[in-house]
N, C-alpha and C positions, 0 to 999 in steps of 0.2 A: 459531439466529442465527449470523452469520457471524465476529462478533469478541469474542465474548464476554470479559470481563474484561483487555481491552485497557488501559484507561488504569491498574490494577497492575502490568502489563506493563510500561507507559510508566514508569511510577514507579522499577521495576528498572531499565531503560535509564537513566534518570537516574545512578543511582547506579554500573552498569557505565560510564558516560562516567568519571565521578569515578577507579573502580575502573581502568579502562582507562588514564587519565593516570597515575595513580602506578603502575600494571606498565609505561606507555611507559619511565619514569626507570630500572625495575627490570630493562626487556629481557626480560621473562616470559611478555609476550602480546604475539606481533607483528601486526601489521595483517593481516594475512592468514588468521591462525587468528580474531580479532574480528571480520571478515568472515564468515568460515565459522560461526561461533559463532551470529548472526544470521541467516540463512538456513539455520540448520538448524530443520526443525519441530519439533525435539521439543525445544525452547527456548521455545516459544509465541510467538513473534512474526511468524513465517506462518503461515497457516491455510489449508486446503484443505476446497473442501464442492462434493459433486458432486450435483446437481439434474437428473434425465431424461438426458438428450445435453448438458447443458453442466456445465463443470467451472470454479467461482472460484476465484481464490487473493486474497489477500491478503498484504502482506509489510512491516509497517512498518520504514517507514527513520529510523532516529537518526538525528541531526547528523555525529555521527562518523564513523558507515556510510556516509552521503552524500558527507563529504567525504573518506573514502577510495575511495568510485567512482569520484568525478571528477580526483580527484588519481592515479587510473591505481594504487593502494596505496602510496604512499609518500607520509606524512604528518608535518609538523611541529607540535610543540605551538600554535603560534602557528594555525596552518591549523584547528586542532581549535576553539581560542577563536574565532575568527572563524565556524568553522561554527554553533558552541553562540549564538553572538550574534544569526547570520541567522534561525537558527528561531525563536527569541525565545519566543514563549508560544504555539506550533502545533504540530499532531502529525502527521505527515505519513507517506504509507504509499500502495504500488501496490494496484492491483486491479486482475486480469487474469482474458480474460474468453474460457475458450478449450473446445474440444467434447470428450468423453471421450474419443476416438479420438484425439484430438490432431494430426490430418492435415489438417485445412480450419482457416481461419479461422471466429469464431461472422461475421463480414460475408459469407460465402460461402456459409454452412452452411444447406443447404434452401431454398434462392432461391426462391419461389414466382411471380415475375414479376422481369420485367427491369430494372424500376427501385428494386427492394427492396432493392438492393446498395447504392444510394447513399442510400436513405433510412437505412439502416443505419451510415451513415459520418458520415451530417450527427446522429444519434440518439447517438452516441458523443461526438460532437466538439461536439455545441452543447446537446443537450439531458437529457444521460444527468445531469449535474450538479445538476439539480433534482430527481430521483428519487433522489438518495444521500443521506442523515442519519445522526445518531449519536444515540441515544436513552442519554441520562446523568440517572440518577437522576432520573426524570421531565421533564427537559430535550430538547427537541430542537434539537440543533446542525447547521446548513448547514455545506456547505466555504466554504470562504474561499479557496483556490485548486481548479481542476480543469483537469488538461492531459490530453486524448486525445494517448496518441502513437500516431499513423499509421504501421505496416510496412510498406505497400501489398502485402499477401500475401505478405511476406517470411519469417513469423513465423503460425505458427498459433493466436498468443494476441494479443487486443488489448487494450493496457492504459493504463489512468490515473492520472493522480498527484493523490491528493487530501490536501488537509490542510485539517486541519480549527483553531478554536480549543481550545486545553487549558483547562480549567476548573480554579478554582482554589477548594480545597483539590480536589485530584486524587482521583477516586472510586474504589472499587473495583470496580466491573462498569460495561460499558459495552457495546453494542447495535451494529453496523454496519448499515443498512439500504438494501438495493436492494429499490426499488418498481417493477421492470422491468415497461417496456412495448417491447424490443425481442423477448425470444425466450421469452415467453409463460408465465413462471417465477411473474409478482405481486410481492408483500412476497415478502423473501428479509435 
């Protein structure tokens, strides 16, 4: 499975938001290093699983993490409350979807005909979102948002932002599931 015990993960995040607000007061943990902290894998909040020639990542984004992306790293308390209020009760996180070599995009990767490029592009962007679920405690949860961002071969990884709803009381294991029908992988 690709995100196993994700929403414990989420659970800590929670409480590093908390923990993060009172180091903000303390000046002990700057945005930069709780950035880094987050994208480092061996924190468990990205996840890497390599399958034949393609390679997923996963990378869930807190609120805080989010709104220290877009706020360029420099963030105020009130910016961090407004973030924690937009998520509201969703767990949101990329999935990037790129070849082990990591020199082609997976839309470019083995074109077997001419128009497999763009069925590959409409496959990410309109219909990859009904193949994604979250399998919770016997539950299975749809996204509630999915954005393809398009690099136009900019970028040898193409990636999604899905968020899904949080369940409440918050479990401890939870299932990410791609039922791919682009590059021939299945349940994954």
């Amino acid at each position: 499975t690709n995100m196993d015990k994700l929403f414990k993960l989420y659970t800590l995040l929670m409480g590093l938001g908390l923990v993060l607000s009172l180091f903000a007061c303390q000046q002990t943990l700057s945005p930069q290093a709780y950035a880094k902290w987050v994208q480092d894998p061996a924190n468990g909040l990205c996840k890497e699983k390599t399958l034949g020639d393609y390679v997923l990542r996963t990378q869930v984004l807190p609120a805080a993490f989010q709104a220290l992306k877009q706020s360029g790293g420099k963030v105020d308390p009130a910016q961090l409350a407004m973030a924690e209020n937009e998520a509201g009760n969703s767990l949101s996180m990329y999935l990037s979807l790129g070849t082990v070599k990591g020199q082609e995009s997976v839309t470019n990767f083995q074109l077997r005909a001419n128009n497999e490029y763009q069925q590959r592009i409409n496959y990410l962007a309109f219909e990859m979102e009904h193949q994604l679920y979250f399998l919770v405690d016997g539950d299975t949860l749809y996204p509630q948002l999915y954005h393809f961002e398009r690099a136009f071969n900019l970028s040898p990884e193409s990636r999604c932002m899905i968020s899904f709803e949080r369940p409440d009381p918050l479990p401890t294991e939870a299932t990410l599931v791609l039922d791919d029908l682009m590059m021939g992988l299945g349940p994954v």
